[in-house]
C-alpha positions in Angstrom: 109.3 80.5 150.5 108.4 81.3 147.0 106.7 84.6 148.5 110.3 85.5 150.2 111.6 85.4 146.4 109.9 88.2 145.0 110.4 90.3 148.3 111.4 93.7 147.4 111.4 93.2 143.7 110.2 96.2 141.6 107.4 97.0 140.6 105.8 95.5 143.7 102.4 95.1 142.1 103.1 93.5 139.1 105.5 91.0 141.0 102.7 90.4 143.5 100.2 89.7 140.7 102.7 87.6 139.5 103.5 85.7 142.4 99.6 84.8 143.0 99.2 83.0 139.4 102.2 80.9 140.1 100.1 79.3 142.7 97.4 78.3 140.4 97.8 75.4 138.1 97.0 76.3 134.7 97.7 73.9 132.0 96.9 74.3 128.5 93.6 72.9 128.1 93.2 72.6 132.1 93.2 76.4 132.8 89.7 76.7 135.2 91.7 77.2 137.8 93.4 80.4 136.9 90.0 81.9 134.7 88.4 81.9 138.3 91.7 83.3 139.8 91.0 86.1 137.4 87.1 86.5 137.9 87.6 86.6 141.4 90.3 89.5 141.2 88.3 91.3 138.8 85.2 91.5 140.9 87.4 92.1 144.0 88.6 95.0 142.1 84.9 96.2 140.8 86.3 95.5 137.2 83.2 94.4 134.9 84.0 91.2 132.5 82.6 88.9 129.8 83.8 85.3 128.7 83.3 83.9 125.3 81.9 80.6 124.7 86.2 79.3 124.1 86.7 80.4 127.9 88.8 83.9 127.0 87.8 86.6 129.7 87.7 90.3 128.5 87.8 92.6 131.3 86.8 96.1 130.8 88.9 99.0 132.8 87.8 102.1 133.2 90.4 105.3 132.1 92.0 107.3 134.2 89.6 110.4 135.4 90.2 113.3 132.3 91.4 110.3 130.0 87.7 108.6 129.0 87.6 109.9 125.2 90.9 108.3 124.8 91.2 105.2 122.1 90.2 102.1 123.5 93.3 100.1 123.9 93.4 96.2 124.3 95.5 94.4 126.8 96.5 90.8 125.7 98.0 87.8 126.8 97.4 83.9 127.4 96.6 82.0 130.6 98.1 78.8 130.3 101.4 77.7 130.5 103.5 74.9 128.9 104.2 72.6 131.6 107.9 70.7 131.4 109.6 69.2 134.2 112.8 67.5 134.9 112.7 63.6 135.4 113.9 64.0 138.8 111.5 66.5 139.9 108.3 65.7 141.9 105.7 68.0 140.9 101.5 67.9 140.0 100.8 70.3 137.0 97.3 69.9 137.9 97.4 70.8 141.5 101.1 72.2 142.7 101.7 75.8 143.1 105.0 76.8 141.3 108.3 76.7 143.3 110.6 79.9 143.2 114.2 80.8 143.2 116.1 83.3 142.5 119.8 82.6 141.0 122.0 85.8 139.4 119.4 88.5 138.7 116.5 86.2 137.2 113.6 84.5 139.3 113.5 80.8 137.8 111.3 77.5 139.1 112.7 74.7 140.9 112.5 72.0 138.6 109.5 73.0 136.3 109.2 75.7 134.1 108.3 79.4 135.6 105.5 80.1 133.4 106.4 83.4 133.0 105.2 83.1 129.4 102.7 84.5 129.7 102.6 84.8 133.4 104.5 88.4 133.3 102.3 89.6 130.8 99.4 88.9 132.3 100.3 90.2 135.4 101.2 93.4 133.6 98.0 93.8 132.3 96.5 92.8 135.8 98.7 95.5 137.5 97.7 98.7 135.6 94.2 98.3 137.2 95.1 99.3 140.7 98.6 101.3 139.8 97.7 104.9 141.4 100.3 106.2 139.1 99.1 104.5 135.3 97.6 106.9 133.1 95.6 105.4 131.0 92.3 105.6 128.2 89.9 102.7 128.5 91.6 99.5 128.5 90.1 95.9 127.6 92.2 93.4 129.0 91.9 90.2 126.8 93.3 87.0 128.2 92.8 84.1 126.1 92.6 80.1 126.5 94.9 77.5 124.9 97.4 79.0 123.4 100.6 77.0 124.0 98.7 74.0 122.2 96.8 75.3 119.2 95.9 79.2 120.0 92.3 77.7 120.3 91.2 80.7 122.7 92.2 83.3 120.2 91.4 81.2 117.0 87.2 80.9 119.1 87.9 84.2 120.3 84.4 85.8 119.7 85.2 89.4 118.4 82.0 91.4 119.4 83.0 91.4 123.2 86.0 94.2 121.5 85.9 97.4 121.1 89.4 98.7 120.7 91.5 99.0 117.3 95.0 98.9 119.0 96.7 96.1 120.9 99.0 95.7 123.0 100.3 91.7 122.8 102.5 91.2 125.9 103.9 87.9 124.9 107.4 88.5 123.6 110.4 87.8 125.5 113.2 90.0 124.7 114.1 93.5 126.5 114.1 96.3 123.9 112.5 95.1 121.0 109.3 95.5 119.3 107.6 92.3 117.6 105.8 93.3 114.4 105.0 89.7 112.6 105.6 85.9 113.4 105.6 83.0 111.9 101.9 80.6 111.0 102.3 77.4 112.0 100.5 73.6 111.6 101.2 70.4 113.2 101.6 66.9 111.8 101.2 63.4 113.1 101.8 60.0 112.1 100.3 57.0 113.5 101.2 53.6 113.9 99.3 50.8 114.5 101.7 48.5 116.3 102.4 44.5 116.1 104.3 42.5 118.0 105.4 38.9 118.8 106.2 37.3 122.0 109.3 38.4 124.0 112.3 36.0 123.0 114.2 33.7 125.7 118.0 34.6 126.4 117.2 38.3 126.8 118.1 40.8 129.1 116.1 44.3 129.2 117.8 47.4 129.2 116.4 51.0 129.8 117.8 53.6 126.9 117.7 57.3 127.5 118.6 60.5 126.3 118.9 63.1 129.0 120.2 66.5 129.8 119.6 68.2 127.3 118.7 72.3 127.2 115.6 71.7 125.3 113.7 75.0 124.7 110.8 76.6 122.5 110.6 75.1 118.9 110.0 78.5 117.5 112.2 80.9 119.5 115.2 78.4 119.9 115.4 76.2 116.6 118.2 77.9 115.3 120.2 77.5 118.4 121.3 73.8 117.5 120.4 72.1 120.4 120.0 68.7 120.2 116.7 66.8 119.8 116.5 63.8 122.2 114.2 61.7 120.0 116.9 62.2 117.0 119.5 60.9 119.6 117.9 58.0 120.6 117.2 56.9 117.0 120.7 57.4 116.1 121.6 55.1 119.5 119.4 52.5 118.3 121.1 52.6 114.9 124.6 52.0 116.6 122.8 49.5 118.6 122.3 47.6 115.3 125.8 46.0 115.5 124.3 43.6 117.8 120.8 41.5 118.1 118.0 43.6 119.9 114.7 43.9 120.3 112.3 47.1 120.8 109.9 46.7 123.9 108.6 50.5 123.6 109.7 54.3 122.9 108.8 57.6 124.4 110.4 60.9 124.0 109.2 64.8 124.0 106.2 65.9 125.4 104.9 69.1 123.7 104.3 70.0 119.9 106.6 73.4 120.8 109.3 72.2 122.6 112.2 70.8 121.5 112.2 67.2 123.1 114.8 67.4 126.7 114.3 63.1 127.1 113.7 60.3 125.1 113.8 57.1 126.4 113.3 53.0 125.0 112.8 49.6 126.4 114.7 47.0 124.5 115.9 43.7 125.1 119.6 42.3 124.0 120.7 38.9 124.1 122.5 37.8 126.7 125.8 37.1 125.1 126.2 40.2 123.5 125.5 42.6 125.9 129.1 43.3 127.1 129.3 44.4 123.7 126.5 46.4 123.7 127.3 48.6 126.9 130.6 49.3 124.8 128.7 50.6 121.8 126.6 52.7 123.7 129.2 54.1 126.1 131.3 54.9 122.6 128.5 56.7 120.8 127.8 59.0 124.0 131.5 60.1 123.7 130.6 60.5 119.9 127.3 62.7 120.9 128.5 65.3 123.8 131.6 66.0 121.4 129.1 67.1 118.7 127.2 69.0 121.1 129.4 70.1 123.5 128.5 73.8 122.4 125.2 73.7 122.0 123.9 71.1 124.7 126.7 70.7 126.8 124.7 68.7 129.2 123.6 65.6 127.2 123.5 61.9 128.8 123.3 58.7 127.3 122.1 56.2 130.2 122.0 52.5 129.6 121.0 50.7 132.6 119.7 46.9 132.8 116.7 46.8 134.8 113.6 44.1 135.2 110.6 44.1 132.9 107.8 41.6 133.0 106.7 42.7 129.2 105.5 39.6 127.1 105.5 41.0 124.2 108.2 43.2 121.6 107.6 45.1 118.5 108.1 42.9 115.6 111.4 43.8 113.4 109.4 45.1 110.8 108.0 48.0 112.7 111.0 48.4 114.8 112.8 49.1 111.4 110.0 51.2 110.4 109.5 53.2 113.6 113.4 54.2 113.6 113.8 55.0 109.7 110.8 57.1 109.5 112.2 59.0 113.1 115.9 59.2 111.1 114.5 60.5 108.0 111.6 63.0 109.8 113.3 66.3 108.9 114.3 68.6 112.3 115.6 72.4 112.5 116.1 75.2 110.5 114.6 74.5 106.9 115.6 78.1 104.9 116.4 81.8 106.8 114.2 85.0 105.7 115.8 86.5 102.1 114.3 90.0 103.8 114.8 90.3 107.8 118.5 89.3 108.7 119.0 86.6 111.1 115.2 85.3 111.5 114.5 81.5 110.9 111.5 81.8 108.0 110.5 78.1 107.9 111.6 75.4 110.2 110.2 71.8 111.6 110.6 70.3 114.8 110.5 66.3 115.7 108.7 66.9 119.2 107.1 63.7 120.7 106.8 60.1 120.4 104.0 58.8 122.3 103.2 54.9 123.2 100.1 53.6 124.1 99.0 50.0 124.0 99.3 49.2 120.3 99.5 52.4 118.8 102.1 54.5 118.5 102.2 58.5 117.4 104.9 60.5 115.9 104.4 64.1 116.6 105.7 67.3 114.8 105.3 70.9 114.1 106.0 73.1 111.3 106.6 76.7 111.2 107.1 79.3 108.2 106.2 83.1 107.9 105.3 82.3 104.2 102.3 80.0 103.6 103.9 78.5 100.4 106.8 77.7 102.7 105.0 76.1 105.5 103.2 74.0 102.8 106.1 72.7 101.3 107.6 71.4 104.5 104.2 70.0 105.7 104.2 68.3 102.9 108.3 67.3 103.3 107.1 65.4 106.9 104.0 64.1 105.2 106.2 62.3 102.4 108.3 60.9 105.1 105.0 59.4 107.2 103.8 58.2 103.6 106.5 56.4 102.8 106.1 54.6 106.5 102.9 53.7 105.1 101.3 55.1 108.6 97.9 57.2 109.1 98.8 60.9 108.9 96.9 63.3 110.7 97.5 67.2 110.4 95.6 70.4 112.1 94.0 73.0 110.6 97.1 75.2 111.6 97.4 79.1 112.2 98.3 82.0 110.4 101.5 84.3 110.3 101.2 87.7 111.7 102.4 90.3 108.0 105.1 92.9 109.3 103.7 96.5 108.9 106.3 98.6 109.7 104.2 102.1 109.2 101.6 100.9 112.1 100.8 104.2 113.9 101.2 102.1 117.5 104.5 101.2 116.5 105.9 104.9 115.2 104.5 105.8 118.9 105.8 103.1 121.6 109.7 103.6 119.5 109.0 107.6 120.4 108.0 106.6 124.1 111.2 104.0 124.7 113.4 106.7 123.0 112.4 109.2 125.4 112.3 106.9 128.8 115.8 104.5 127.6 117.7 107.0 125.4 118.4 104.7 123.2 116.4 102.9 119.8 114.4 99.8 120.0 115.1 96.9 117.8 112.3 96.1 115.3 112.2 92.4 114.8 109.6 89.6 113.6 109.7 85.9 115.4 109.9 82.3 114.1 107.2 81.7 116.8 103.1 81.6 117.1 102.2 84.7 118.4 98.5 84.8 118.8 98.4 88.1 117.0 97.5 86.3 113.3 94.6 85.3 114.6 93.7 88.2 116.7 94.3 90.6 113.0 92.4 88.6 111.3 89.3 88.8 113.7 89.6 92.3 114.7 89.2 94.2 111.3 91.4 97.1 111.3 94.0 96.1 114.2 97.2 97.9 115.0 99.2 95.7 116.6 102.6 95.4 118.3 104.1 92.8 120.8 106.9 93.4 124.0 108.2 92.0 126.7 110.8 91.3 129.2 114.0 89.0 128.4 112.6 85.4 129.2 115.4 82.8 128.4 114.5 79.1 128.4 110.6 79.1 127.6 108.9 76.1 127.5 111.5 74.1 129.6 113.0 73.9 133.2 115.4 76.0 132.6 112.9 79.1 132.2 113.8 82.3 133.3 113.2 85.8 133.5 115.1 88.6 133.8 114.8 90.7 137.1 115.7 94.6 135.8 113.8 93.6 132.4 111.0 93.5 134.8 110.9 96.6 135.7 111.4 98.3 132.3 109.1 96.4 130.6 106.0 98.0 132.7 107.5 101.6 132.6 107.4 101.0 129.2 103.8 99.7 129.0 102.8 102.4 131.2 104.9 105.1 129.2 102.9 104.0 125.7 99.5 104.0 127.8 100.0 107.4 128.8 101.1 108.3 125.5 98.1 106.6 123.6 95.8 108.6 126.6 97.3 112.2 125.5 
């Protein structure tokens, strides 16, 4: 069925490439799978690659006949995907092929995210191999490891497989713009080690969650004010205060750059008091999806008794604890750039709570396109954690990718989409982690610019990319190839 989707859909190669990586699983950190996809389709098509010790492939293409003294240009993009699913949907990251659809113009997933970051990208590159009508010079096609969780493949990436001094980062996700800097980034945990005390008589358990909600990337769509599921369900339990309760467990979020979608809690109320409860709850959820009827127009407060067999509750010192320290975590937009209008230059995001046994993890992310910036709200979550008296845990983090708005590969792909659009490109930098930091700081001497399609919804269910974007993003690669070749 998925196949029948992409039917007829322009250009045909790059779709079809396309089409066979949704059928791999690739996971961050699980991406095997769609490295031998690749090996397989490069010695199919007599391309010669390497792979680095970090697992990134560079593939080595060959220029169009007349075109070999041409600079070397590199091709680059990410394998993995960030894989987010709705509750209700039955899916196996590890082993499901992606489902298609098509709804209005765009080509979405059913029920998972589409994966076309980087999946369009990387089917790009893929394409210009056996596209008859791409003029090209030599091309090395980099596709790196692990970048939606840490940009380990381009942080390990070993340098001396590269030749070329221009790249061409096909990781952006809006339709007439050029990407020319982003924002470093560094992640921060707290830990807490957990008691409890036996589950009280005269209780009845209750499952707590925060659903419906748009979600989205924690870079790209901070500054949209969509809610934060973990922030709702702390503010819940606050309400739920009015009345006696106890805190079996809490979950919520489930990757460092995606705004949390769910959040969800185990707690017990006493018996008498839960009529009152259900009141509360139904109350505050009236309270909520006025707030965010705007932004997050879908939110759901569900509050359903159900049947546990847990022995055991979080005592009321941690369950205080575990809810200030989520209240007080900051979450959003910290300051906006004093020199590029409208882009977000430091933000945080509150992006998982994860329960296991007797531990318990706060997880966050921090973004700024100044370092002094990105320190100072590191060190913001960090006082927050220390105040919780809880083991804090940070990454060694990434850096931002410096704006040079005289690169030579820029001045050329705005002369090539004047000439094929009639019309200007926008020059832009992103509040996001584009691997291209890293990739400057490795590469000595790198001219660098990133494009792509319009992809709306990254890093959630509601993924999508935009059909006729499609299409104009590979003219457009193909028109600064050829341009780059002459």
């Amino acid at each position: 069925m998925s196949e029948q989707v992409i039917n007829g859909l322009k250009p045909e190669i790059l779709w079809k490439r396309f089409y066979e990586i949704t059928k791999v699983p690739r996971p961050s950190k699980k991406e095997e799978k769609i490295l031998k996809h690749f090996k397989d389709l490069f010695t199919a098509l007599k391309v010669p690659f390497k792979q680095d010790k970090a697992g990134n492939i560079i593939a080595y293409v060959t220029a169009t006949k007349g075109y070999e003294r041409a600079p070397v240009v590199i091709l680059q993009g990410h394998v993995d995907m960030v894989c987010e699913k709705n509750k209700s949907t039955v899916h196996d990251f590890d082993n499901d092929a992606l489902k298609l659809k098509k709804v209005d113009g765009w080509i979405a997933a059913k029920g998972t995210t589409l994966g076309s970051d980087n999946g369009i990208g990387i089917a790009a590159a893929a394409a210009i191999i056996s596209d008859k009508d791409a003029v090209h010079g030599p091309i090395e096609i980099l596709l790196t490891v692990d970048e939606e969780t840490g940009l380990t493949g381009a942080n390990e990436l070993d340098p001396g497989l590269l030749s070329g001094k221009i790249l061409l980062n096909l990781d952006s996700e809006e339709d007439g713009t050029f990407y020319v800097g982003c924002a470093g980034g560094i992640d921060t945990e707290g830990i807490f080690r957990l008691e409890f005390e036996n589950t009280p008589t005269g209780y009845d358990a209750f499952e707590l969650m925060i659903t419906g909600l748009k979600g989205g990337h924690s870079g790209s769509d901070i500054n949209t004010g969509r809610a934060n599921a973990i922030k709702l369900l702390a503010r819940t339990l606050i309400e739920l205060d009015a009345v006696e309760y106890k805190l079996g467990s809490i979950t919520g979020g489930s990757k460092r750059n995606a705004i949390p979608r769910e959040a969800d809690a185990l707690i017990f109320i006493k018996t008498p008091v839960v009529s009152q409860a259900e009141k509360l709850v139904k109350a505050f959820e009236e309270k909520l999806i006025s707030e965010f009827k705007t932004s997050d127009g879908g939110l759901k407060v569900e509050f359903k008794k159900i049947f546990s067999g847990a022995g055991k509750v979080i005592t009321e010192e941690f369950r205080k604890k575990i809810i200030n320290t989520l209240m007080a975590i900051p979450h959003g937009v910290i300051s906006m750039s004093q020199d590029i209008p409208d882009l977000v230059e430091t933000s945080t995001n509150l992006a998982t709570v994860t329960f296991d046994k007797n531990i318990l993890t706060i997880g966050t992310s921090q973004r700024s396109s100044v370092e002094s910036a990105k320190d100072y709200i590191v060190q913001s979550v960090t006082s927050v954690l220390a105040l919780a008296e809880v083991k804090i845990k940070s990454a060694d983090g990434y850096p931002g990718w410096k704006p040079n708005i005289d690169s030579e590969i820029l001045d050329i792909s705005k002369k090539v989409y004047l000439d094929l659009f009639k019309s200007e490109p926008e020059i832009k930098a992103i509040h996001a982690g584009l691997e291209c930091g890293l990739l400057g700081d490795k590469i000595e001497g790198l001219d660098m610019i990133s494009f792509g399609p319009t992809i709306t919804g990254a890093h959630s269910p509601d993924e999508m990319v935009k059909i006729e974007t499609v299409d104009k993003f590979y003219e457009l690669l193909k028109g600064i190839l050829k341009k780059i070749a002459a």
